[in-house]
PDBQT receptor file of N, H, CA, C and O in Angstrom, charges set to zero:
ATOM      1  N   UNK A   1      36.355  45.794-146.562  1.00  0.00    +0.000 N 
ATOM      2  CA  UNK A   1      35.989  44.839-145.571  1.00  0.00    +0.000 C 
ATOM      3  C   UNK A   1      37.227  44.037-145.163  1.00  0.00    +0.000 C 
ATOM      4  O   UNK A   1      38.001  43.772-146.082  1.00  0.00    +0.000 OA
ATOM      5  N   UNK A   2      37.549  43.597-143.902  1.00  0.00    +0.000 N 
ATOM      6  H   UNK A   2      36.919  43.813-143.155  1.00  0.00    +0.000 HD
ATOM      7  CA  UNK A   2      38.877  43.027-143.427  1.00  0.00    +0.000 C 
ATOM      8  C   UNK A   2      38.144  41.697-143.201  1.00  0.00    +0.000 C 
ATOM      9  O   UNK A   2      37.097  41.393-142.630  1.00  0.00    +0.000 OA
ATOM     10  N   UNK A   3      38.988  41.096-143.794  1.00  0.00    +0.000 N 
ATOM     11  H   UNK A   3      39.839  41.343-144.257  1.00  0.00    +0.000 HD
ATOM     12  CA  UNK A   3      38.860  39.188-143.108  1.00  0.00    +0.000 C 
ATOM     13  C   UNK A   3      37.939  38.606-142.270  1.00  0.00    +0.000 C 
ATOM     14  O   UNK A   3      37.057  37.755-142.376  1.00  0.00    +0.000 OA
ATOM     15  N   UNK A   4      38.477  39.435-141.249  1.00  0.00    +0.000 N 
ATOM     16  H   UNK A   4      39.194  40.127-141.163  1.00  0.00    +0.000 HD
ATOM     17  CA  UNK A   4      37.874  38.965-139.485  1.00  0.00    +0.000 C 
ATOM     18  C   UNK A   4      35.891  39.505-139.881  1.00  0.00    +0.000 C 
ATOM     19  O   UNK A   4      34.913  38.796-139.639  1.00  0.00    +0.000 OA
ATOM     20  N   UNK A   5      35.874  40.677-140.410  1.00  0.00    +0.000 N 
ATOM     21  H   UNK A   5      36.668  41.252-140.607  1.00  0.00    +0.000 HD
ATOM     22  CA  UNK A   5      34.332  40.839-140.567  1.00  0.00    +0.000 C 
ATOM     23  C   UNK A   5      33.629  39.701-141.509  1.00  0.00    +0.000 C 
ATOM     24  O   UNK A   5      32.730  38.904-141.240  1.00  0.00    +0.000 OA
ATOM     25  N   UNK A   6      34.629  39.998-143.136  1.00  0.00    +0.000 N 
ATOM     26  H   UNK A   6      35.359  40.645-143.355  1.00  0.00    +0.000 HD
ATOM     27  CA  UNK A   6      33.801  38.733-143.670  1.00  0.00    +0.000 C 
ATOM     28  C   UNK A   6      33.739  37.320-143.008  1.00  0.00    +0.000 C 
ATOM     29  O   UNK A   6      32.822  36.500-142.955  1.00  0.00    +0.000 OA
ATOM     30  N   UNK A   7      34.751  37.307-142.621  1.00  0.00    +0.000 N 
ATOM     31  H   UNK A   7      35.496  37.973-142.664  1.00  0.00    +0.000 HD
ATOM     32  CA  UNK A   7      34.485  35.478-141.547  1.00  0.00    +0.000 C 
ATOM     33  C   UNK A   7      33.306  35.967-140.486  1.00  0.00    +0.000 C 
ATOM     34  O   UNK A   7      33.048  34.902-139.925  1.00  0.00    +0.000 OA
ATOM     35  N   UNK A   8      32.621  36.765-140.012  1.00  0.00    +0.000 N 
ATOM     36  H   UNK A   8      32.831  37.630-140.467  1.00  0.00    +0.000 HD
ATOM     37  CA  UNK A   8      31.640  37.071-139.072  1.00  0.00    +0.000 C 
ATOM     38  C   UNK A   8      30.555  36.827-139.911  1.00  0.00    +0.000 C 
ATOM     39  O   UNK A   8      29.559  36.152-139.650  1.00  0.00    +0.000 OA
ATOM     40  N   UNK A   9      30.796  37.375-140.850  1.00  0.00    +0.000 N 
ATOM     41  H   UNK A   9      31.604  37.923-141.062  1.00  0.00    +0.000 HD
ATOM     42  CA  UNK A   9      29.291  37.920-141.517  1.00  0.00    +0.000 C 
ATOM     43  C   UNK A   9      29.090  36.533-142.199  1.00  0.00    +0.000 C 
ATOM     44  O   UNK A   9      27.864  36.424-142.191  1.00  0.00    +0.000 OA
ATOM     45  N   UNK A  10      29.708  35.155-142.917  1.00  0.00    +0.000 N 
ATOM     46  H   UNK A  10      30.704  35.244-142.924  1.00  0.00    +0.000 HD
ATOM     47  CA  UNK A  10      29.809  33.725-143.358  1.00  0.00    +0.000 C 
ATOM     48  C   UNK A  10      29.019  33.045-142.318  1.00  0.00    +0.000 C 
ATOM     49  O   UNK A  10      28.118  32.235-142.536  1.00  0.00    +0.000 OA
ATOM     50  N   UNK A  11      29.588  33.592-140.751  1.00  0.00    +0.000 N 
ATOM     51  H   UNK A  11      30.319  34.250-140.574  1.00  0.00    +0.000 HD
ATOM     52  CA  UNK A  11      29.388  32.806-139.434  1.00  0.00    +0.000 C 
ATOM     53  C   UNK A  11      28.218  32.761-139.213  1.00  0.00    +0.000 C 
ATOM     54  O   UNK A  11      27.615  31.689-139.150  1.00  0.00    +0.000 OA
ATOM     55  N   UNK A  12      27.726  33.771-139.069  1.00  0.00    +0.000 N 
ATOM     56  H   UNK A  12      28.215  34.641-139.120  1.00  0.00    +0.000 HD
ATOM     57  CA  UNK A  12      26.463  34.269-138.702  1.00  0.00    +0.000 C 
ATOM     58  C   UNK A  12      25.442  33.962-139.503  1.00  0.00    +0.000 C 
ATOM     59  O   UNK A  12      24.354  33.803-138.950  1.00  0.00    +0.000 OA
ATOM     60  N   UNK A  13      25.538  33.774-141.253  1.00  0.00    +0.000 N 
ATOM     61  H   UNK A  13      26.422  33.903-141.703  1.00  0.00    +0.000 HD
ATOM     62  CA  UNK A  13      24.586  33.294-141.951  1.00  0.00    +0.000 C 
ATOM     63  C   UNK A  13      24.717  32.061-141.889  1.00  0.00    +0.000 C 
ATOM     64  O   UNK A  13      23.615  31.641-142.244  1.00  0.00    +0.000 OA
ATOM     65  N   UNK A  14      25.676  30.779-141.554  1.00  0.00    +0.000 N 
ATOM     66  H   UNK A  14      26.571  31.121-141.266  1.00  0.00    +0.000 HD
ATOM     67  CA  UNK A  14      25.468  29.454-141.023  1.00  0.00    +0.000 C 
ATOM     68  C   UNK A  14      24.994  29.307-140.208  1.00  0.00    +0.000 C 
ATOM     69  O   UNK A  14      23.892  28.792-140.402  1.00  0.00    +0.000 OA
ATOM     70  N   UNK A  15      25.264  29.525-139.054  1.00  0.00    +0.000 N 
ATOM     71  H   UNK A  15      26.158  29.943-138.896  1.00  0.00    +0.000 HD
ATOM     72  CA  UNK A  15      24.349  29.849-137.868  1.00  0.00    +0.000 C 
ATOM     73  C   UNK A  15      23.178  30.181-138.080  1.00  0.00    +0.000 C 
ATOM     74  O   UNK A  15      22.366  29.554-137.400  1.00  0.00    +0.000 OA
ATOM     75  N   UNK A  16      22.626  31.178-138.989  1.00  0.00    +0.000 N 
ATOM     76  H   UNK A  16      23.286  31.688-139.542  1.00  0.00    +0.000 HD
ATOM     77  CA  UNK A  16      20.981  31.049-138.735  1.00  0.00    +0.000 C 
ATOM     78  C   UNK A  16      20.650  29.670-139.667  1.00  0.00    +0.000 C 
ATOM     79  O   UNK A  16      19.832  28.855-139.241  1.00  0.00    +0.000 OA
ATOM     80  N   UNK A  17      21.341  29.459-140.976  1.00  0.00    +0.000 N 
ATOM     81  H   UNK A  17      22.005  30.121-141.322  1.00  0.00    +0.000 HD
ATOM     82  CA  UNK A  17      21.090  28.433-141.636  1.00  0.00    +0.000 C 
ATOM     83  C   UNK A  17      20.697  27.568-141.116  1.00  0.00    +0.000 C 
ATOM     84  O   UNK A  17      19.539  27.186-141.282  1.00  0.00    +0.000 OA
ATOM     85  N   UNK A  18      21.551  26.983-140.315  1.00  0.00    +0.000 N 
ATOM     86  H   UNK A  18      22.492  27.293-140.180  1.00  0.00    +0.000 HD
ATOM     87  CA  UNK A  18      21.866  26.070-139.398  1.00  0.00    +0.000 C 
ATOM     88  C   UNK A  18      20.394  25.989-138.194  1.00  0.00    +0.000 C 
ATOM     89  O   UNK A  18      19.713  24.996-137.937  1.00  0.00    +0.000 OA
ATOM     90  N   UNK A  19      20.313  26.819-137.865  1.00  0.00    +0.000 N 
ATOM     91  H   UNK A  19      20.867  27.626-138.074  1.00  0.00    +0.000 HD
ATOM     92  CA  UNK A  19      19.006  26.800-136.924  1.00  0.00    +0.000 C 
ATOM     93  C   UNK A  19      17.638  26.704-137.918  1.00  0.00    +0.000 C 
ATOM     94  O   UNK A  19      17.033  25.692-137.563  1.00  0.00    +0.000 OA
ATOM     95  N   UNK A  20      17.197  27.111-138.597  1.00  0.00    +0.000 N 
ATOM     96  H   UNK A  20      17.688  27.933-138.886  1.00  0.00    +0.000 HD
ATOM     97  CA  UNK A  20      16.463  26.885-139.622  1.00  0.00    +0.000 C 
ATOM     98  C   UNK A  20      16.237  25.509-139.739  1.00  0.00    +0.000 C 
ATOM     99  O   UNK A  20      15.313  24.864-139.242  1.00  0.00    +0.000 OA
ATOM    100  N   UNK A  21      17.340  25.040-140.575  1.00  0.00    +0.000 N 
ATOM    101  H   UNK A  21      18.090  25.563-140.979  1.00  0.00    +0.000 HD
ATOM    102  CA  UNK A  21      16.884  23.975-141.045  1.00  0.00    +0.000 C 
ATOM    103  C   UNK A  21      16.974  22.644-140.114  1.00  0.00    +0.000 C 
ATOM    104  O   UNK A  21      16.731  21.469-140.387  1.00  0.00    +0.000 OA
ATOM    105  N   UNK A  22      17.492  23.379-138.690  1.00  0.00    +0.000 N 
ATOM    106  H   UNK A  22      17.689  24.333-138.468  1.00  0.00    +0.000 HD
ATOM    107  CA  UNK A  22      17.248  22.263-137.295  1.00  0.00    +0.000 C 
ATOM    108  C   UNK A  22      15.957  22.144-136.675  1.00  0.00    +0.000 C 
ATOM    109  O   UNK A  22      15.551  21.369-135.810  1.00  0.00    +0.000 OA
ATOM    110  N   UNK A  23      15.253  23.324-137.468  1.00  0.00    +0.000 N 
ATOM    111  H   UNK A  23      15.583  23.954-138.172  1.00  0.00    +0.000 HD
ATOM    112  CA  UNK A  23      13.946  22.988-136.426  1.00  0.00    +0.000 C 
ATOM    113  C   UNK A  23      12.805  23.060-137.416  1.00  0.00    +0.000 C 
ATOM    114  O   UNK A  23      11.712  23.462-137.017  1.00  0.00    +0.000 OA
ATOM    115  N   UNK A  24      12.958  22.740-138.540  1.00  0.00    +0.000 N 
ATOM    116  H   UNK A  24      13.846  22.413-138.863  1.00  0.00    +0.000 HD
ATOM    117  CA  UNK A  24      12.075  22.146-139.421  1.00  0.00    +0.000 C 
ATOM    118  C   UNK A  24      12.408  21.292-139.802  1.00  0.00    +0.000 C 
ATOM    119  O   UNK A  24      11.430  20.633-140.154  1.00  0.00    +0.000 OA
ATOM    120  N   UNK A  25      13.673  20.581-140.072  1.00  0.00    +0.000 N 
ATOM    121  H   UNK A  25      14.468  21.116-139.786  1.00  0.00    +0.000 HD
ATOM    122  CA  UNK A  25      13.448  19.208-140.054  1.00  0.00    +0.000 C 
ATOM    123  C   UNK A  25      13.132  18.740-138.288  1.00  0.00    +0.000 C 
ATOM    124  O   UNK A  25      12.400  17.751-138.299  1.00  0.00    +0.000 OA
ATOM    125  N   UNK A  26      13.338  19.000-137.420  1.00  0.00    +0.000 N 
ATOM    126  H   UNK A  26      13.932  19.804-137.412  1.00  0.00    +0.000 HD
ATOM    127  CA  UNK A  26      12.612  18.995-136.285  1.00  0.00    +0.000 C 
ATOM    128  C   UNK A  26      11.090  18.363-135.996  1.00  0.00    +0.000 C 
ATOM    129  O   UNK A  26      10.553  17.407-135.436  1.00  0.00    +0.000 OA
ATOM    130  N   UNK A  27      10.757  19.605-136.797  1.00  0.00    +0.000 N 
ATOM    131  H   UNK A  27      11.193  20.382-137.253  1.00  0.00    +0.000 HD
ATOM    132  CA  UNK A  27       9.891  19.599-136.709  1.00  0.00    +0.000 C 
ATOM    133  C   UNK A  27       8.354  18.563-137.992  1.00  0.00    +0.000 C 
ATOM    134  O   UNK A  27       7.168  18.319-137.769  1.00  0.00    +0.000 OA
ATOM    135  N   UNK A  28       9.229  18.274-139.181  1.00  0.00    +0.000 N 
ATOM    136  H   UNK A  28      10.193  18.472-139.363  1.00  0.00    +0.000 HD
ATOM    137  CA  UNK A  28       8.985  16.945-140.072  1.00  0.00    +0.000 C 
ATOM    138  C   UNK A  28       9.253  16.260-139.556  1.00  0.00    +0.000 C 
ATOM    139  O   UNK A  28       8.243  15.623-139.259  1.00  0.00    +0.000 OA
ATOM    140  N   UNK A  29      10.326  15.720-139.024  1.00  0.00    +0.000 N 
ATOM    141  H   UNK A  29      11.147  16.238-139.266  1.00  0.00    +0.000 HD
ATOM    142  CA  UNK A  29      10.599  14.360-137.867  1.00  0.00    +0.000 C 
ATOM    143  C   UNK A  29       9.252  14.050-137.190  1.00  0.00    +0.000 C 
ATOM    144  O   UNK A  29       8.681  12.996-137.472  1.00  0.00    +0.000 OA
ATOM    145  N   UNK A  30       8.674  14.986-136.240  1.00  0.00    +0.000 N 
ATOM    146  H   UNK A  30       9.138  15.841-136.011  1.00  0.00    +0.000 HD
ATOM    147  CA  UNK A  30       8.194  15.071-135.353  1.00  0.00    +0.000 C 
ATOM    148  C   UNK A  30       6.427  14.504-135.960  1.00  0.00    +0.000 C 
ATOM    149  O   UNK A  30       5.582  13.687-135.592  1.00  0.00    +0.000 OA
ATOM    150  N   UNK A  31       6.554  15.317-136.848  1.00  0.00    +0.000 N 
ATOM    151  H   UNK A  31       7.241  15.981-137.146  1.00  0.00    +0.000 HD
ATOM    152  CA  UNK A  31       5.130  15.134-137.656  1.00  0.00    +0.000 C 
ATOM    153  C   UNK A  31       4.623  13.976-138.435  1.00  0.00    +0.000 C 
ATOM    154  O   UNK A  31       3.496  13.537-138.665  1.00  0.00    +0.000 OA
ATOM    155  N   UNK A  32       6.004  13.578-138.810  1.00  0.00    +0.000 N 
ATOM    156  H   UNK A  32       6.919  13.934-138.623  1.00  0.00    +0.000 HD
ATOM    157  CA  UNK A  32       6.088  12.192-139.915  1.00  0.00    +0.000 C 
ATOM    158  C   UNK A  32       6.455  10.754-138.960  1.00  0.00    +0.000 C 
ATOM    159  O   UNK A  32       6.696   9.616-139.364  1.00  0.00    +0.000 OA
ATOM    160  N   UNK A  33       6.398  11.231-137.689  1.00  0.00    +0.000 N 
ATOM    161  H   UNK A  33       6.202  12.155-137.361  1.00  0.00    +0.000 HD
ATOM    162  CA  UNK A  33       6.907   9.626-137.146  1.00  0.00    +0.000 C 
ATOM    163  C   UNK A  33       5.574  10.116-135.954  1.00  0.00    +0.000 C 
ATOM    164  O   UNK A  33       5.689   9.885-134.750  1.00  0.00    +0.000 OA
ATOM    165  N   UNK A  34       4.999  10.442-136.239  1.00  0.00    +0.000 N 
ATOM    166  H   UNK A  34       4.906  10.630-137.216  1.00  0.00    +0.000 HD
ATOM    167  CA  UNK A  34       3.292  10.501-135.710  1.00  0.00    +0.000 C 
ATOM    168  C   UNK A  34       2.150   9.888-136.315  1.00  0.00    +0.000 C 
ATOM    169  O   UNK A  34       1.209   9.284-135.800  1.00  0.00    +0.000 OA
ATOM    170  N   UNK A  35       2.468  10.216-137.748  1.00  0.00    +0.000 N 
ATOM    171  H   UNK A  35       3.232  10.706-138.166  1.00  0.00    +0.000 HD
ATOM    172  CA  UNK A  35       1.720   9.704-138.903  1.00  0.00    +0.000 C 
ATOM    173  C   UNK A  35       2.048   8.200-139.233  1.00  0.00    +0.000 C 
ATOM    174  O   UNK A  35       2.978   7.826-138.518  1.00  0.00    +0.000 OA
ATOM    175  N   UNK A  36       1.711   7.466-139.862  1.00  0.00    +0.000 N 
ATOM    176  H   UNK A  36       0.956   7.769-140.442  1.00  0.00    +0.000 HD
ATOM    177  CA  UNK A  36       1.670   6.392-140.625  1.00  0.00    +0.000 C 
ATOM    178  C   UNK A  36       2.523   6.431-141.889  1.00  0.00    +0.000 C 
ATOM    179  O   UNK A  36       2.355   5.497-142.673  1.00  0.00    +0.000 OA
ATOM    180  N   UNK A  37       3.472   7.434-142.227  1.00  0.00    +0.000 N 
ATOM    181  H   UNK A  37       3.609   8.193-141.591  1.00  0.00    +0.000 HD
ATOM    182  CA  UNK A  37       4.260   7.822-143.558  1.00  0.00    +0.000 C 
ATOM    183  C   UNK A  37       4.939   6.386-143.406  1.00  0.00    +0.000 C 
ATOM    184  O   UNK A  37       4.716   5.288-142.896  1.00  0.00    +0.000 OA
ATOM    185  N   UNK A  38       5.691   6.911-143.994  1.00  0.00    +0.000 N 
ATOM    186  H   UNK A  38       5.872   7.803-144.408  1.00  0.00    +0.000 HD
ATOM    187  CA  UNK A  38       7.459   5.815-144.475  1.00  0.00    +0.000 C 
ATOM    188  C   UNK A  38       8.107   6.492-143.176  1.00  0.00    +0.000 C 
ATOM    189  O   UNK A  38       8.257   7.648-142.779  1.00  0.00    +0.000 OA
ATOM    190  N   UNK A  39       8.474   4.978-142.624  1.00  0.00    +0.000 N 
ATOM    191  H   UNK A  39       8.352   4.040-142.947  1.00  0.00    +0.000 HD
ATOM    192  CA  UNK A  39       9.642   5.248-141.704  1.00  0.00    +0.000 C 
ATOM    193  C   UNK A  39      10.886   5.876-142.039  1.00  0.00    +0.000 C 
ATOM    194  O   UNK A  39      11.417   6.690-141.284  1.00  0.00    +0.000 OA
ATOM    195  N   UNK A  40      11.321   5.567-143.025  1.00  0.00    +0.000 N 
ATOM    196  H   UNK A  40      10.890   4.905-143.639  1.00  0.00    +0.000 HD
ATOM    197  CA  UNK A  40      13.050   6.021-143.355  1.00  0.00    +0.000 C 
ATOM    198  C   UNK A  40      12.753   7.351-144.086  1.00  0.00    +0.000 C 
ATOM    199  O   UNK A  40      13.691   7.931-144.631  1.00  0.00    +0.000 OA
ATOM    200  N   UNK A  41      11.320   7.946-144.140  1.00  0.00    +0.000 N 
ATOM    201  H   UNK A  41      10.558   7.475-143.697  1.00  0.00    +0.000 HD
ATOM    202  CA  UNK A  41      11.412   9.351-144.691  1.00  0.00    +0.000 C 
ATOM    203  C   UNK A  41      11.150  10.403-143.436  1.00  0.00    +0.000 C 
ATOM    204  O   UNK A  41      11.256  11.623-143.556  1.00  0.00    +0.000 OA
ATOM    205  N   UNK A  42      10.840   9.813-142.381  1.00  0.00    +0.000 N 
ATOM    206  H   UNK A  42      10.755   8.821-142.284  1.00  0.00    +0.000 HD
ATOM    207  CA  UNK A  42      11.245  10.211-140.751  1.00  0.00    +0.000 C 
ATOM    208  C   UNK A  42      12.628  10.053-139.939  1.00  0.00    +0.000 C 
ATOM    209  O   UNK A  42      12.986  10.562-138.877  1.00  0.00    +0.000 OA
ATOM    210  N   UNK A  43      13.105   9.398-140.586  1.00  0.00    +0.000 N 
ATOM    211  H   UNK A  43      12.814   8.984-141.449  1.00  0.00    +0.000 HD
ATOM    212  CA  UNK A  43      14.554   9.008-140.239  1.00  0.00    +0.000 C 
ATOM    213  C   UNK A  43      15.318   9.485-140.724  1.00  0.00    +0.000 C 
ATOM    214  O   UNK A  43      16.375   9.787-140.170  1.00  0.00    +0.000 OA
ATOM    215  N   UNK A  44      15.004   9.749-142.101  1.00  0.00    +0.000 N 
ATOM    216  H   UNK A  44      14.145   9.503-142.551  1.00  0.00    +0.000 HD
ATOM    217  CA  UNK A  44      15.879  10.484-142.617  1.00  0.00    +0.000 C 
ATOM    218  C   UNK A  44      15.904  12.357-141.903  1.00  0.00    +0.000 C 
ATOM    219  O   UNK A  44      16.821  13.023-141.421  1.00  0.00    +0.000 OA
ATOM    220  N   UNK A  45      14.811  12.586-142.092  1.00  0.00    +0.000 N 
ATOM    221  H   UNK A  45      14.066  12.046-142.483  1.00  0.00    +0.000 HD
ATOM    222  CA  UNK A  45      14.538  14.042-141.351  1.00  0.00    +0.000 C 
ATOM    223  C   UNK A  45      15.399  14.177-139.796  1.00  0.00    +0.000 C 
ATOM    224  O   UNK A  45      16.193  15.050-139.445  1.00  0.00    +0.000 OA
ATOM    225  N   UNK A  46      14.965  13.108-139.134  1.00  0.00    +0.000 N 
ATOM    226  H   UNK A  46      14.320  12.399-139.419  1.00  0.00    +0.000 HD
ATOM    227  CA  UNK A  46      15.561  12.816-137.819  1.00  0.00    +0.000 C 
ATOM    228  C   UNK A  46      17.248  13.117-138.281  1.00  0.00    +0.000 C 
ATOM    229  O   UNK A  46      17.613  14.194-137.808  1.00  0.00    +0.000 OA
ATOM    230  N   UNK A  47      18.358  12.405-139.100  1.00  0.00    +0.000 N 
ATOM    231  H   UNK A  47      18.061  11.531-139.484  1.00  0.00    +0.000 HD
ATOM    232  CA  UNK A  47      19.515  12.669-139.519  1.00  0.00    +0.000 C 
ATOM    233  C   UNK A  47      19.876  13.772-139.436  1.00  0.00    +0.000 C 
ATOM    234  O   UNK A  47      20.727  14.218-138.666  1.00  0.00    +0.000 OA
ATOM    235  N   UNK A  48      19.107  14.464-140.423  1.00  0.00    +0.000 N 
ATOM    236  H   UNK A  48      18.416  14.102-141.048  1.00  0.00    +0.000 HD
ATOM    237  CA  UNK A  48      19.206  15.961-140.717  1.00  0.00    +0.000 C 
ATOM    238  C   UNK A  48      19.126  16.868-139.658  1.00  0.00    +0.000 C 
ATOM    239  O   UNK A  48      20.025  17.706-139.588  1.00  0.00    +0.000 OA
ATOM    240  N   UNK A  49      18.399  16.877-138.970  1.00  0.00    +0.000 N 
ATOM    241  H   UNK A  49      17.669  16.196-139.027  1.00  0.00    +0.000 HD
ATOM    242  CA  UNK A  49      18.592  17.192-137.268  1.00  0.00    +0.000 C 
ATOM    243  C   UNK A  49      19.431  17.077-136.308  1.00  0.00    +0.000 C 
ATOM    244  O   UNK A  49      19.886  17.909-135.522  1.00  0.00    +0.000 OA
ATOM    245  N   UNK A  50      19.690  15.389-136.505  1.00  0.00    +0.000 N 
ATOM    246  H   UNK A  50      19.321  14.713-137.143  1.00  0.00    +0.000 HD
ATOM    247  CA  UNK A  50      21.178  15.409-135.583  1.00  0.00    +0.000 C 
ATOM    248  C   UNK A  50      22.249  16.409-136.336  1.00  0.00    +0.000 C 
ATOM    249  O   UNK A  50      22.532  17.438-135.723  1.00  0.00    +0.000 OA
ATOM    250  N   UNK A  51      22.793  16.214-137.463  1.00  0.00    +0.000 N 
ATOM    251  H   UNK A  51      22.563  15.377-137.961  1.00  0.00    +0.000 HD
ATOM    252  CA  UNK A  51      23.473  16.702-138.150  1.00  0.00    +0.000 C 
ATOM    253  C   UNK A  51      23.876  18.365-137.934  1.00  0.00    +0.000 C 
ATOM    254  O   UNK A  51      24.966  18.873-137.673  1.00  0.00    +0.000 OA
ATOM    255  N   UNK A  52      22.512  18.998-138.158  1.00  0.00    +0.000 N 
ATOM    256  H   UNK A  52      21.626  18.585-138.371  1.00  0.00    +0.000 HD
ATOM    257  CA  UNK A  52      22.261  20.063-137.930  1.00  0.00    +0.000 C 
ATOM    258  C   UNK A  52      22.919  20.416-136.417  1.00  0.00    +0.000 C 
ATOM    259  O   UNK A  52      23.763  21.262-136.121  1.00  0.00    +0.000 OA
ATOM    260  N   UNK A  53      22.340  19.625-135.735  1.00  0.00    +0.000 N 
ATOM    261  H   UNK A  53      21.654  18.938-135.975  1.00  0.00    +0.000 HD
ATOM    262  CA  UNK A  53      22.833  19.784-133.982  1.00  0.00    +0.000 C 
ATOM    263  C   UNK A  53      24.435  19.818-133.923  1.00  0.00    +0.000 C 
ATOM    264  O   UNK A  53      25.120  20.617-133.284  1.00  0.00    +0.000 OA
ATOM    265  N   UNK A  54      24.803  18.935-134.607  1.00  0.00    +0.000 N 
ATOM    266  H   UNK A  54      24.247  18.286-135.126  1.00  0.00    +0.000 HD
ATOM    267  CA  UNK A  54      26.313  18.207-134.230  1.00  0.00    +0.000 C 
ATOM    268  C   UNK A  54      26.780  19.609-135.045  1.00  0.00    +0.000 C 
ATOM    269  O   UNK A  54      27.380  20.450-134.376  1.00  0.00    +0.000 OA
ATOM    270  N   UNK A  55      26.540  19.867-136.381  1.00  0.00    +0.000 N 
ATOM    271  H   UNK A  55      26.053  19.184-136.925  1.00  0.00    +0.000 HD
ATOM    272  CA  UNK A  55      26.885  21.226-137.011  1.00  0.00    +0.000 C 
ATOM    273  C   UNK A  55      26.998  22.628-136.147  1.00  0.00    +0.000 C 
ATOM    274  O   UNK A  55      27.996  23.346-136.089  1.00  0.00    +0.000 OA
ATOM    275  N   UNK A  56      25.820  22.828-135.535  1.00  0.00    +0.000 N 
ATOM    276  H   UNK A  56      25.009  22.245-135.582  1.00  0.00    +0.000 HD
ATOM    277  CA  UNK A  56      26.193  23.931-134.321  1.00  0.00    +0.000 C 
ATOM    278  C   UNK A  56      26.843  23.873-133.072  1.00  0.00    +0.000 C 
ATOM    279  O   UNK A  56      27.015  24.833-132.321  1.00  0.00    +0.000 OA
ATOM    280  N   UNK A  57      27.139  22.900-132.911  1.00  0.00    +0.000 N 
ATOM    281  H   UNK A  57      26.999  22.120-133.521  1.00  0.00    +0.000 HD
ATOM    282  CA  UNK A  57      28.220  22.577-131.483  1.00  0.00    +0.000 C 
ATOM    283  C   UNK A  57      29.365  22.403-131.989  1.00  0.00    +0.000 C 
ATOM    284  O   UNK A  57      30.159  22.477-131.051  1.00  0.00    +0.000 OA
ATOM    285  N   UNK A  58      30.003  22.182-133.101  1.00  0.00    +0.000 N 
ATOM    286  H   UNK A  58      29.358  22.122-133.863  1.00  0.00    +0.000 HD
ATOM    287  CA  UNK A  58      31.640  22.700-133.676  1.00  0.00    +0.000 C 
ATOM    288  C   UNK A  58      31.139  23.994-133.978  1.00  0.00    +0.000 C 
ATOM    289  O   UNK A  58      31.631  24.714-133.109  1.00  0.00    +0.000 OA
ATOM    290  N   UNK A  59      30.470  24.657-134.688  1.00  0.00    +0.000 N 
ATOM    291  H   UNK A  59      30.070  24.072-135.394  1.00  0.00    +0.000 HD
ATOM    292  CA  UNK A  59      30.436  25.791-134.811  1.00  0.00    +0.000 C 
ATOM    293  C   UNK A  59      30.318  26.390-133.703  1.00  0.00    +0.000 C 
ATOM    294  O   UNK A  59      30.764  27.515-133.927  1.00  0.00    +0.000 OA
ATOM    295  N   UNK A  60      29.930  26.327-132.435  1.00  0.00    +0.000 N 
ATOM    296  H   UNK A  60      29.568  25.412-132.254  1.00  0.00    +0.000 HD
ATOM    297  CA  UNK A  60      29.996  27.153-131.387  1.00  0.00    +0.000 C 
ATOM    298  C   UNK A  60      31.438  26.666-130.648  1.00  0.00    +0.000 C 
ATOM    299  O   UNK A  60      31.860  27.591-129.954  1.00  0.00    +0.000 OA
ATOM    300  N   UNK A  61      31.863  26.088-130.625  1.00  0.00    +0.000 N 
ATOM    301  H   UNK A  61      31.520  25.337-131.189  1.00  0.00    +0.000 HD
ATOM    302  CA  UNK A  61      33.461  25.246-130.191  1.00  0.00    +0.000 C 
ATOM    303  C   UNK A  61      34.695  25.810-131.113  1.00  0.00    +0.000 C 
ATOM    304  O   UNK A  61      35.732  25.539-130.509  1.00  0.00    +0.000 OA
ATOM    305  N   UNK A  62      34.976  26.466-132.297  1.00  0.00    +0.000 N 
ATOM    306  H   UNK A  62      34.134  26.686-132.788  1.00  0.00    +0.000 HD
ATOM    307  CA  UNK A  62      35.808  26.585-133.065  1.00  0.00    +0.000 C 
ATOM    308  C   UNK A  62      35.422  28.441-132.764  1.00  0.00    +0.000 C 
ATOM    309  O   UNK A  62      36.406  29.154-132.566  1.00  0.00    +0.000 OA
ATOM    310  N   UNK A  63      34.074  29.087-132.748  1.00  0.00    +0.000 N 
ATOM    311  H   UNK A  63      33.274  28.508-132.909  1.00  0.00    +0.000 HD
ATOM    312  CA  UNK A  63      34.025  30.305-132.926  1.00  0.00    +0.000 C 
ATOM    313  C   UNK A  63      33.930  31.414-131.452  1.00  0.00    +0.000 C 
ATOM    314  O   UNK A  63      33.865  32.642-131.380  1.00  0.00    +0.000 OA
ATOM    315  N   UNK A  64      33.954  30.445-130.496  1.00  0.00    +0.000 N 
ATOM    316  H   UNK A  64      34.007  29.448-130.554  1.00  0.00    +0.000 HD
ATOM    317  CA  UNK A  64      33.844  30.961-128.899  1.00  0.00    +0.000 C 
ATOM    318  C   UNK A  64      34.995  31.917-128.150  1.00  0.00    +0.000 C 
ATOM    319  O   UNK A  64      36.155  31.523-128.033  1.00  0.00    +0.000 OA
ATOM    320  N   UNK A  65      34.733  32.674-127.862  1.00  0.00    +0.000 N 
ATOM    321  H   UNK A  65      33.790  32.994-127.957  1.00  0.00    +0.000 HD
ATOM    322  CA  UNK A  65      36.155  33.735-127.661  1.00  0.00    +0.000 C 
ATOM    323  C   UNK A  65      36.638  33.212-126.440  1.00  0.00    +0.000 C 
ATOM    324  O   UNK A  65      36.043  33.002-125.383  1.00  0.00    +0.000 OA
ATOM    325  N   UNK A  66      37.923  33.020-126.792  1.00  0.00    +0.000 N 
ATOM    326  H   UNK A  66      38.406  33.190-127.650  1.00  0.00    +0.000 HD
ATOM    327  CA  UNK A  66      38.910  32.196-125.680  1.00  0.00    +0.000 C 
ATOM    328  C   UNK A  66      39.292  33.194-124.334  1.00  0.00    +0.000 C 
ATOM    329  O   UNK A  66      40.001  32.761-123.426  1.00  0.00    +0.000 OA
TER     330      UNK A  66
C-alpha cells in the first residue's frame, strides 16, 4: 500500500465518522431541546454538531484537489 492510498482510506473513514456522528447528535439536539430535559445536555449535543460541522469543512478545505 503507498502513502497517498493509506491517507485516502484514514480520509474517508473520518469523513463518514464525521457525518455520523453530525447527524445524530443533530439529531439529540433536536429531540432534547423539544423536550423538557436539561438544557446543557442539549447544548452540549448542539457543540458536538457544530464541531462536527467545523470538522468537515477543514476536512473538505485541506483534502480538495487543487
Amino acid at each position: 500500500m503507498t502513502e497517498n492510498s493509506e491517507n485516502s482510506e484514514n480520509t474517508g473513514f473520518l469523513r463518514t465518522l464525521l457525518w455520523v456522528v453530525l447527524v445524530l447528535s443533530a439529531a439529540a439536539n433536536a429531540i432534547l431541546s423539544s423536550t423538557s430535559t436539561n438544557v446543557f445536555i442539549g447544548a452540549a449535543f448542539g457543540v458536538i454538531t457544530l464541531a462536527c460541522a467545523a470538522g468537515l469543512v477543514v476536512q473538505h478545505y485541506r483534502h480538495r484537489e487543487r
